[in-house]
HTML snippet that shows the backbone in 3Dmol.js (N, CA, C, O; Angstrom):
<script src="https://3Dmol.org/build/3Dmol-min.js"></script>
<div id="view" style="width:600px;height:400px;position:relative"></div>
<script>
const pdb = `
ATOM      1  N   UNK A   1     179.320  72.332-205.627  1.00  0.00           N
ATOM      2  CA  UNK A   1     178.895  71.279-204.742  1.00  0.00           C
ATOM      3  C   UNK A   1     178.563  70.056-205.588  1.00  0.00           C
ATOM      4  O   UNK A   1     178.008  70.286-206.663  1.00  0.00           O
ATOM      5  N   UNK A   2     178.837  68.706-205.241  1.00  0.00           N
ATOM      6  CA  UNK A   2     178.601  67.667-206.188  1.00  0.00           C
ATOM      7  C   UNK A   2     177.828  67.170-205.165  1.00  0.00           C
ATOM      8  O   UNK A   2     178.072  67.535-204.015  1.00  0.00           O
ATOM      9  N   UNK A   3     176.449  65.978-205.517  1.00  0.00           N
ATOM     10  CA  UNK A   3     175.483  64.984-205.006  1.00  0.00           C
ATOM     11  C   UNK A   3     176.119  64.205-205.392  1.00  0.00           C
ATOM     12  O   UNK A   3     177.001  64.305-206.245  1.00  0.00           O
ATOM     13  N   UNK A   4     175.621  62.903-204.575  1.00  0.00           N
ATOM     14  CA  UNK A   4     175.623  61.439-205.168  1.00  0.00           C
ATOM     15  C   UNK A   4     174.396  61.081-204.012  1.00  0.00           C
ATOM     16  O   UNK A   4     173.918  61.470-202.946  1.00  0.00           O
ATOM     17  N   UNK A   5     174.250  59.871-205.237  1.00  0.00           N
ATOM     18  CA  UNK A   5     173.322  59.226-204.732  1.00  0.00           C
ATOM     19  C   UNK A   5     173.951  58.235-202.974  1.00  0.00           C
ATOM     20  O   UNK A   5     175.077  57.809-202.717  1.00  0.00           O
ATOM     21  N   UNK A   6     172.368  58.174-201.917  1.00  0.00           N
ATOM     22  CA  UNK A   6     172.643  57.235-200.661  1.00  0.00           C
ATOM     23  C   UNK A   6     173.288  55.819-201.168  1.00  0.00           C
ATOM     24  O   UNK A   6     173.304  55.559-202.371  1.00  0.00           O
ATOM     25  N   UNK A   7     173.804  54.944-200.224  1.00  0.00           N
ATOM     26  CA  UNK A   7     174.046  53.531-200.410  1.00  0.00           C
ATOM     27  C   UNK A   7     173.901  53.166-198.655  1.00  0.00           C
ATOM     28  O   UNK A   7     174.171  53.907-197.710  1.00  0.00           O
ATOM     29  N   UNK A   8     173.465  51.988-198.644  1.00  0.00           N
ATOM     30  CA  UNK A   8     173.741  51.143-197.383  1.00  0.00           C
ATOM     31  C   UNK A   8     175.092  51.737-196.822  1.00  0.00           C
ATOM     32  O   UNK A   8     175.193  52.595-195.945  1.00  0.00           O
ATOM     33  N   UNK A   9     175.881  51.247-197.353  1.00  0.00           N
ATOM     34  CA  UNK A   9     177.119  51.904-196.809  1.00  0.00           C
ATOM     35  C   UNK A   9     177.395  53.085-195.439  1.00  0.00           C
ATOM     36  O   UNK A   9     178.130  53.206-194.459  1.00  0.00           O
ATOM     37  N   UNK A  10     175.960  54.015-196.325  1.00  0.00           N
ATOM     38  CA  UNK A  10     176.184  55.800-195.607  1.00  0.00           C
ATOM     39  C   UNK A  10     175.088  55.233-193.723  1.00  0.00           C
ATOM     40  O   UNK A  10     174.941  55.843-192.663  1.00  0.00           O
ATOM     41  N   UNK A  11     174.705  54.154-194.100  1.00  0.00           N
ATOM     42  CA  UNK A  11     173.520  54.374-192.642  1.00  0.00           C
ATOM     43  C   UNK A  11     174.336  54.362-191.352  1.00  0.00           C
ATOM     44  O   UNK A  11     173.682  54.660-190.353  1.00  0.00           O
ATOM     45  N   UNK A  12     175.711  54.064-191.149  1.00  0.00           N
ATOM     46  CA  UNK A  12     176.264  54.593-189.925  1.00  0.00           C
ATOM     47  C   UNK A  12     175.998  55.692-189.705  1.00  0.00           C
ATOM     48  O   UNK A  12     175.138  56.015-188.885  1.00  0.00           O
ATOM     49  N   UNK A  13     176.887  56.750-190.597  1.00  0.00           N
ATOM     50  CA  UNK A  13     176.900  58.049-190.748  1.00  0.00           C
ATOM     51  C   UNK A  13     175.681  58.687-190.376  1.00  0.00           C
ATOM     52  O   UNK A  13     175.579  59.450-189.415  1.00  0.00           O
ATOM     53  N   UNK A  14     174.615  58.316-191.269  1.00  0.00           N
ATOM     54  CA  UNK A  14     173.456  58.902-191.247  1.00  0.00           C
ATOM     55  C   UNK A  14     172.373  58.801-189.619  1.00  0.00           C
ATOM     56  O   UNK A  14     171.468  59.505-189.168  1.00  0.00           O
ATOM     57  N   UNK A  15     173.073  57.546-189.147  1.00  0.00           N
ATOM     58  CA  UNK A  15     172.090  56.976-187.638  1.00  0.00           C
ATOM     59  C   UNK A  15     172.876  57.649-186.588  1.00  0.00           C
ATOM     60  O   UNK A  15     172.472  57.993-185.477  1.00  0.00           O
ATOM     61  N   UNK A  16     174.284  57.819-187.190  1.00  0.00           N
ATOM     62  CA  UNK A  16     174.985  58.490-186.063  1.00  0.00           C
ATOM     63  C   UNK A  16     174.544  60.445-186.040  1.00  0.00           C
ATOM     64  O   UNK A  16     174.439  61.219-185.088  1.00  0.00           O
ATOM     65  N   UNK A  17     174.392  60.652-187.471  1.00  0.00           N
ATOM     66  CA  UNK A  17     173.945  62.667-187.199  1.00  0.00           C
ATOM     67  C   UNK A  17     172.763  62.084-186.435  1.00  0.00           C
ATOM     68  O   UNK A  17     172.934  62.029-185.217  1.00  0.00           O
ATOM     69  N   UNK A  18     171.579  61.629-186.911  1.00  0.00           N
ATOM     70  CA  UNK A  18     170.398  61.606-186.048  1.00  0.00           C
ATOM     71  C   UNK A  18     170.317  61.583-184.166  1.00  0.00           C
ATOM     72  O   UNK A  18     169.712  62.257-183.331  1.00  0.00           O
ATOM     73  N   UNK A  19     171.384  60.300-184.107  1.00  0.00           N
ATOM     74  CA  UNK A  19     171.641  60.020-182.699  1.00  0.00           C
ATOM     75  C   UNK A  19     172.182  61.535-182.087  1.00  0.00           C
ATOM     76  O   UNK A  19     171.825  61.868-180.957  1.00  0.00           O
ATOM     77  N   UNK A  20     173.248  62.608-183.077  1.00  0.00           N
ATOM     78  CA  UNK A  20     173.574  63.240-182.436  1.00  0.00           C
ATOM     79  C   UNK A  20     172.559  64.467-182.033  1.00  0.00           C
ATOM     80  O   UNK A  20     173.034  65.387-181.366  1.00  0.00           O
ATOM     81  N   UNK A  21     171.190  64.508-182.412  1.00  0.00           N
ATOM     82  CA  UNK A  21     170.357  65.185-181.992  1.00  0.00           C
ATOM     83  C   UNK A  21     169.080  64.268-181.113  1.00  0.00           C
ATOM     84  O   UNK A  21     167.900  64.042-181.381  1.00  0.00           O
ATOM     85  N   UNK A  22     169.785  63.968-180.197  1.00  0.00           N
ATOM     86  CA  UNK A  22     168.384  62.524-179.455  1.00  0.00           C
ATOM     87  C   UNK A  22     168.185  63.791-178.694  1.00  0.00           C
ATOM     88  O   UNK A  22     167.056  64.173-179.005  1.00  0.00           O
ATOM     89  N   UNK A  23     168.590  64.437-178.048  1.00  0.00           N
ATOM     90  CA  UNK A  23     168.494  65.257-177.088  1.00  0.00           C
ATOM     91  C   UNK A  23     166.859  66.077-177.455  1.00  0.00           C
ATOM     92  O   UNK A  23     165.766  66.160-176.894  1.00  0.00           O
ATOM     93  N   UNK A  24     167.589  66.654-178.929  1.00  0.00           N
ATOM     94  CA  UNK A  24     166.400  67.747-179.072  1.00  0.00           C
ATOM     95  C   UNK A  24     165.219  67.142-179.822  1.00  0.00           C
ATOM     96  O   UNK A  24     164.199  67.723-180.194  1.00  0.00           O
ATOM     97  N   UNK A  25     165.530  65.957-179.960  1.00  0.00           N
ATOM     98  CA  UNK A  25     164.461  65.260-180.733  1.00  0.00           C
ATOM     99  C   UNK A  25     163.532  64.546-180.125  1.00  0.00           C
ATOM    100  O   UNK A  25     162.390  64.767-180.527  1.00  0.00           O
ATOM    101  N   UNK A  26     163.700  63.434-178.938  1.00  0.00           N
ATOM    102  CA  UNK A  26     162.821  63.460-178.184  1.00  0.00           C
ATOM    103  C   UNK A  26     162.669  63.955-176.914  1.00  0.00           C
ATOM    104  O   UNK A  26     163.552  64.734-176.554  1.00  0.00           O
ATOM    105  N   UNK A  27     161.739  63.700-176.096  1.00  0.00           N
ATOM    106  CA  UNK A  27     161.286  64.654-175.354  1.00  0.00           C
ATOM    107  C   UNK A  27     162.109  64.809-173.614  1.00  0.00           C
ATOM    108  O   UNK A  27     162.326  65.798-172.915  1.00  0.00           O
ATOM    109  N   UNK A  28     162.456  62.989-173.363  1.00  0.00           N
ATOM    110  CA  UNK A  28     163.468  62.730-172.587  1.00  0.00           C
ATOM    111  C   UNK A  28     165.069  62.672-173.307  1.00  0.00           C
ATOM    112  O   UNK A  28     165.227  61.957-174.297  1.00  0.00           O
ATOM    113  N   UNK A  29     166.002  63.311-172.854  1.00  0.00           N
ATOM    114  CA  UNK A  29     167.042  62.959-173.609  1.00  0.00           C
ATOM    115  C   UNK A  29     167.793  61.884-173.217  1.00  0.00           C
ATOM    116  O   UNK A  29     169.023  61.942-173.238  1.00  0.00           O
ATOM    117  N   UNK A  30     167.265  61.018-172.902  1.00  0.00           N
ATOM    118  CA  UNK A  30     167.784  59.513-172.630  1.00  0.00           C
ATOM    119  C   UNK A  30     167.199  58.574-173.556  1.00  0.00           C
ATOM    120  O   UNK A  30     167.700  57.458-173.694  1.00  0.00           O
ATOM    121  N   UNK A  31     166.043  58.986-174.288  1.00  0.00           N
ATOM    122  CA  UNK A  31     165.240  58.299-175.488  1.00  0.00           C
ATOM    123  C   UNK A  31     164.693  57.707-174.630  1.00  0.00           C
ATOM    124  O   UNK A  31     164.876  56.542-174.983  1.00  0.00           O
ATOM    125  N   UNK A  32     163.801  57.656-173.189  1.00  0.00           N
ATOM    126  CA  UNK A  32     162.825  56.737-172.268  1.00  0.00           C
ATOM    127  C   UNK A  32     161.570  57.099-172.879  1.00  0.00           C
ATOM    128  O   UNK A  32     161.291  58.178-172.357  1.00  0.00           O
ATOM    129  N   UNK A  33     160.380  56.703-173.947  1.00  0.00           N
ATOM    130  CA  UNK A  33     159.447  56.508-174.388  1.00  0.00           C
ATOM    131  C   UNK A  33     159.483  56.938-175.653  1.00  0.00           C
ATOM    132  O   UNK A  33     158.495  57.472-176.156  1.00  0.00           O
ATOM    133  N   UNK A  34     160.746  56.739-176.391  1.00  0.00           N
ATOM    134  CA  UNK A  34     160.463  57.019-178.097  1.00  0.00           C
ATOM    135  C   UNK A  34     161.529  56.052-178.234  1.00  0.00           C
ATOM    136  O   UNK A  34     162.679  56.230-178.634  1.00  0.00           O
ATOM    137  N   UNK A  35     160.843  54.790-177.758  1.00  0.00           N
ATOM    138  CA  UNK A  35     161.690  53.322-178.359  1.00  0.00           C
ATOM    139  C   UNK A  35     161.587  53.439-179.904  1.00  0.00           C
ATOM    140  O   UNK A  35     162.452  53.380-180.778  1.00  0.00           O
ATOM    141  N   UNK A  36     160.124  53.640-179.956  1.00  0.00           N
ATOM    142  CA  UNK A  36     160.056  52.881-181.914  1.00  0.00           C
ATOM    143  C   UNK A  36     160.835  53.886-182.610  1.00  0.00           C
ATOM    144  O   UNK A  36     161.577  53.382-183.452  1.00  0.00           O
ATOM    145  N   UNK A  37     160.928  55.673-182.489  1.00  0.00           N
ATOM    146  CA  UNK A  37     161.062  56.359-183.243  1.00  0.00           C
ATOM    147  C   UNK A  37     162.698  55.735-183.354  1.00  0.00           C
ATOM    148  O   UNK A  37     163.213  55.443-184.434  1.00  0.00           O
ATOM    149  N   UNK A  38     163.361  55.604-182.071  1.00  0.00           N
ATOM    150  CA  UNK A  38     164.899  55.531-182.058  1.00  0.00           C
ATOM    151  C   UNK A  38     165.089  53.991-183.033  1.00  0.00           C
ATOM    152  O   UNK A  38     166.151  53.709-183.589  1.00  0.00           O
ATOM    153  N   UNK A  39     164.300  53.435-183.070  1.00  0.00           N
ATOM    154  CA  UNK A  39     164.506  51.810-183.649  1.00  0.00           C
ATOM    155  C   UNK A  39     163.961  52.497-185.310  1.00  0.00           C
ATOM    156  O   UNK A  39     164.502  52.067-186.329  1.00  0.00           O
ATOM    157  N   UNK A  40     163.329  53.115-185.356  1.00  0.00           N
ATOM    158  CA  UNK A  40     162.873  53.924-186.871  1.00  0.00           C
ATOM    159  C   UNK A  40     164.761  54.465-187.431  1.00  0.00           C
ATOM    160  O   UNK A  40     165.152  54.330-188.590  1.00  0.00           O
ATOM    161  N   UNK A  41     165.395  54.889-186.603  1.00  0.00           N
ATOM    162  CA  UNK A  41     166.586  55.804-187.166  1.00  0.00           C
ATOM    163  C   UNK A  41     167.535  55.068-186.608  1.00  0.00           C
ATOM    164  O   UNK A  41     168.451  55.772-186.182  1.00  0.00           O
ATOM    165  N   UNK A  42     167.748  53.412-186.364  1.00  0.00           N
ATOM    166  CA  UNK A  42     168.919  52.949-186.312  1.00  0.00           C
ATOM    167  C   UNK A  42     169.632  52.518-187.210  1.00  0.00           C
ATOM    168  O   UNK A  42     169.154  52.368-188.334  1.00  0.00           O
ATOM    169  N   UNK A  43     170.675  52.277-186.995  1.00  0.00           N
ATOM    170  CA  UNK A  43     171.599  51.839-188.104  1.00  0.00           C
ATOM    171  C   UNK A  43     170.881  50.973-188.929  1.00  0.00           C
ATOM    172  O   UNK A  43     170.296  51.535-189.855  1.00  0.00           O
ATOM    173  N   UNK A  44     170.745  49.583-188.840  1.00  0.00           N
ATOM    174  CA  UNK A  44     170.063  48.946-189.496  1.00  0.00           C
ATOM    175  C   UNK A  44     168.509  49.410-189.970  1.00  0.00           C
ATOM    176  O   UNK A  44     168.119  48.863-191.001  1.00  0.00           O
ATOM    177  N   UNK A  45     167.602  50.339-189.341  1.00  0.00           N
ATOM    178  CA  UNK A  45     166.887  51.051-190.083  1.00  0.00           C
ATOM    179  C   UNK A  45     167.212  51.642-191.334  1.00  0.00           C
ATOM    180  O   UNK A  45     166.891  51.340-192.484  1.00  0.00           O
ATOM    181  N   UNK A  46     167.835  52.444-190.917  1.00  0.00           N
ATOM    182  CA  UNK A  46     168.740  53.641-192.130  1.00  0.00           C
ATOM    183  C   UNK A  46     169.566  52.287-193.336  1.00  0.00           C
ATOM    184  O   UNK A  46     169.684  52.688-194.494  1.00  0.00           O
ATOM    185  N   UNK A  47     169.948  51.203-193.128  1.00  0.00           N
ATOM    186  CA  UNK A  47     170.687  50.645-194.025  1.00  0.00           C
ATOM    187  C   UNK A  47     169.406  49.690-194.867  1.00  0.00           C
ATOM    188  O   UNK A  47     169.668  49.109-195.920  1.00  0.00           O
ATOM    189  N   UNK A  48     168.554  49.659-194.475  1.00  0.00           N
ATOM    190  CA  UNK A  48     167.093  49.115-195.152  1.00  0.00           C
ATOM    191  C   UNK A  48     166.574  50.213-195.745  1.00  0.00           C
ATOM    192  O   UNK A  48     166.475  50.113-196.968  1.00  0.00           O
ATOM    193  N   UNK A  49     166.294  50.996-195.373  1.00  0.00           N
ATOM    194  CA  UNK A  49     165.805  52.392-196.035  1.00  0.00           C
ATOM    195  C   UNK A  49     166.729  52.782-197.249  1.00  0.00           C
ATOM    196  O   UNK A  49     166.216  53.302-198.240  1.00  0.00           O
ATOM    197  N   UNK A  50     168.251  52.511-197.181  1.00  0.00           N
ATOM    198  CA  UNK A  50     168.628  53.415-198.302  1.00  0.00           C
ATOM    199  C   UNK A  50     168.983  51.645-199.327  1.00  0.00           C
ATOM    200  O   UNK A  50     169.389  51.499-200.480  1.00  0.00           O
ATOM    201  N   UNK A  51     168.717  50.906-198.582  1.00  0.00           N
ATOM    202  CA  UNK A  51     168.217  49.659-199.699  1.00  0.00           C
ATOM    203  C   UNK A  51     167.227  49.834-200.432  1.00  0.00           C
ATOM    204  O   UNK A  51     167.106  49.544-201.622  1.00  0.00           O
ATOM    205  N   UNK A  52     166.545  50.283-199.781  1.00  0.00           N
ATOM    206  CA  UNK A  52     164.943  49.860-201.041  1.00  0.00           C
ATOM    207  C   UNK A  52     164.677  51.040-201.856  1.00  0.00           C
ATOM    208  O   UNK A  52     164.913  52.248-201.865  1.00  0.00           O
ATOM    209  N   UNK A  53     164.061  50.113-202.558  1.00  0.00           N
ATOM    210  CA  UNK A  53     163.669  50.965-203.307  1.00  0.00           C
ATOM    211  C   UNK A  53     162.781  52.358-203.925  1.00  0.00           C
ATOM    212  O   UNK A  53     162.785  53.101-204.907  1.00  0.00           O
ATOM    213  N   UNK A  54     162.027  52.148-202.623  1.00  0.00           N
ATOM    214  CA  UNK A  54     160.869  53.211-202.432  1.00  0.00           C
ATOM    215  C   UNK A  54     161.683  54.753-201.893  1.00  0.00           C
ATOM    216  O   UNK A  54     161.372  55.817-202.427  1.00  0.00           O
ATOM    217  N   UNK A  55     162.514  54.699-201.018  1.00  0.00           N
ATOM    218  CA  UNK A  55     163.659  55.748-200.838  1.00  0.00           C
ATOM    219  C   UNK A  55     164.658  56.661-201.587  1.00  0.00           C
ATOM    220  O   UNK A  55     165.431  55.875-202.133  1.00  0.00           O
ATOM    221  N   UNK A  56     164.984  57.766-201.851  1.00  0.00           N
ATOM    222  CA  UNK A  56     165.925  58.297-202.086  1.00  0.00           C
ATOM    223  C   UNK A  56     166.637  59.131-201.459  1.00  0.00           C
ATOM    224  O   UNK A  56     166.266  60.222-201.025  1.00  0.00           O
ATOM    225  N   UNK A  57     167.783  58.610-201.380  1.00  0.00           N
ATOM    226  CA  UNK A  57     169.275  59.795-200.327  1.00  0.00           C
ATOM    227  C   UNK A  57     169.736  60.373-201.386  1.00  0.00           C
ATOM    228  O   UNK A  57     170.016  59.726-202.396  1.00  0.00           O
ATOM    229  N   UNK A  58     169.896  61.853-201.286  1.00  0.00           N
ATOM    230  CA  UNK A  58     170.961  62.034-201.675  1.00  0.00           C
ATOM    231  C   UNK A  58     172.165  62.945-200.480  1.00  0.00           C
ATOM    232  O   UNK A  58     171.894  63.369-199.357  1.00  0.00           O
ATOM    233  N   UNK A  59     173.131  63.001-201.016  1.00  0.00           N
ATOM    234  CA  UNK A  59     174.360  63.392-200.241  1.00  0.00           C
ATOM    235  C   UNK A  59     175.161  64.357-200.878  1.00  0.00           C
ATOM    236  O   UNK A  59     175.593  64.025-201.982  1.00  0.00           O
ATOM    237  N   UNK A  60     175.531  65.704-200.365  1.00  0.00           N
ATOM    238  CA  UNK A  60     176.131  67.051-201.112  1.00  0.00           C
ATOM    239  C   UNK A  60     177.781  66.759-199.950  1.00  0.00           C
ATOM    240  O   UNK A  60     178.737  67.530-200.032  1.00  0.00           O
TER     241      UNK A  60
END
`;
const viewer = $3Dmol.createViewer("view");
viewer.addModel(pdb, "pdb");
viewer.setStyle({}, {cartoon: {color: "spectrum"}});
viewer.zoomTo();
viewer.render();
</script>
């Protein structure tokens, strides 16, 4: 198995697995009262996150 390190690049990918568990993740599966969490794991979330520096992705 090889890692590499996250990049901006991967936060589609990464907002899209998340999105594909909205169901079991929050409590309505329409996301009706987990605005912030869904705005926490959007694309542009995820592409700030694997910007900075305080973060590390890695990817197998």
């Amino acid at each position: 198995m090889q890692f590499r390190a996250g990049s901006p690049a991967d936060a589609e990918a990464i907002a899209g697995l998340i999105a594909s568990f909205q169901g079991e993740l929050t409590d309505d599966p329409s996301g009706a009262g987990a605005e912030g969490y869904l705005a926490s794991v959007s694309v542009q979330a995820e592409r700030e996150y694997l910007a900075s520096e305080r973060y590390r992705y890695l990817f197998a």
